[in-house]
N, C-alpha and C positions, 0 to 999 in steps of 0.2 A: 538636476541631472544625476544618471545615478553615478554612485559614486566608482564604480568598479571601472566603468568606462573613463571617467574623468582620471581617474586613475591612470591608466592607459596612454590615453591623450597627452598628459604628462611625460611618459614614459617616451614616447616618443618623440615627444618638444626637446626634452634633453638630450636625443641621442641623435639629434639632428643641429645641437649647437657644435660653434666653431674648436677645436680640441681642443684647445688653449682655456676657455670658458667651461666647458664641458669638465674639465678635469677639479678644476677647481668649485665651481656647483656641486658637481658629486663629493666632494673631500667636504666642506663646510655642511652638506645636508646627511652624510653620514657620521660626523660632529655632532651636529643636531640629535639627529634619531637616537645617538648611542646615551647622548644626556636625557634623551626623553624615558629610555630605555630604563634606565636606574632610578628617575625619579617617583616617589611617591606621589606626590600633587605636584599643579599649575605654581605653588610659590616655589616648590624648590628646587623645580625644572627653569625656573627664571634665575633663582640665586645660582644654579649651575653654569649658566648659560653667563652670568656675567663674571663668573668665578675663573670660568673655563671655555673664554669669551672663540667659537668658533672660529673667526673671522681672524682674530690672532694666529691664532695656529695654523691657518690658509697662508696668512703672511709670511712667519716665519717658516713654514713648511715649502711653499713656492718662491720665496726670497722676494716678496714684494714687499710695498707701503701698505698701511693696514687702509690709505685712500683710493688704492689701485685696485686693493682687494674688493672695495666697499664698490668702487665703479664698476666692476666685474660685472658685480651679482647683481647690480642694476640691471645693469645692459642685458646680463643675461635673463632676469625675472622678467623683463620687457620683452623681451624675444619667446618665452616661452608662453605665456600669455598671449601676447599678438597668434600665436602659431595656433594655441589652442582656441582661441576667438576665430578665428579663420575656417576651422577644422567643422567648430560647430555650428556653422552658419551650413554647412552645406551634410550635414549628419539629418538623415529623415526617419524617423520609427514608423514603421510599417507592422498594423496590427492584425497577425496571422493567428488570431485566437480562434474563429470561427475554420478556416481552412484545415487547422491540426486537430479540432476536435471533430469534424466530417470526417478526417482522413482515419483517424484513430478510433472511430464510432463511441464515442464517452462524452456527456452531457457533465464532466467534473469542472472543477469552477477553478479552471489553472488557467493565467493569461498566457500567452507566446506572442513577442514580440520582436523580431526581426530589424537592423538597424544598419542602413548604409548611408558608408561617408562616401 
């Protein structure tokens, strides 16, 4: 799938969780990204990550258990998955390559593809 759209799709799963999920998803995957941000390589974004263990900082930042925090992001990675499996079950690509190059009179070798959910 491409990725710009899965992208997307995401974007939208998450903004469609429950606030309470929502808030805390967002705080641990902008955790995430900012250790992704600073690392050089995959080792030392891992040694960050257990250094600078996200999911801690969700806990003590939202005053939960670090098991509440863990069930959260379950619940919520299950929810945002199901939404986007759902999503793509009913997304069709419609391929308008032949119609835009009639319309535009140009024989150039560019696809157009059109895509409803």
């Amino acid at each position: 799938m491409n990725p710009i759209l899965l992208e997307f799709l995401h974007r939208s799963a998450v903004s469609k969780l429950a606030d309470d999920k929502r808030e805390i998803y967002q705080f641990i995957e902008s955790k995430e990204n900012q250790l992704e941000d600073i690392s050089v390589n995959e080792q030392q974004f891992m040694q960050l990550m257990v250094e600078q263990f996200p999911y801690k900082a969700a806990a003590e930042h939202f005053l939960l258990d670090l098991s509440m925090v863990k069930a959260v992001m379950d619940e919520a990675q299950a929810e945002i998955n199901r939404m986007i499996d759902e999503r793509c079950k009913h997304i069709r690509w419609i391929d308008c390559t032949d119609k835009i190059r009639k319309k535009r009179g140009r024989k150039e070798k560019q696809w157009s593809f059109l895509f409803v959910s």
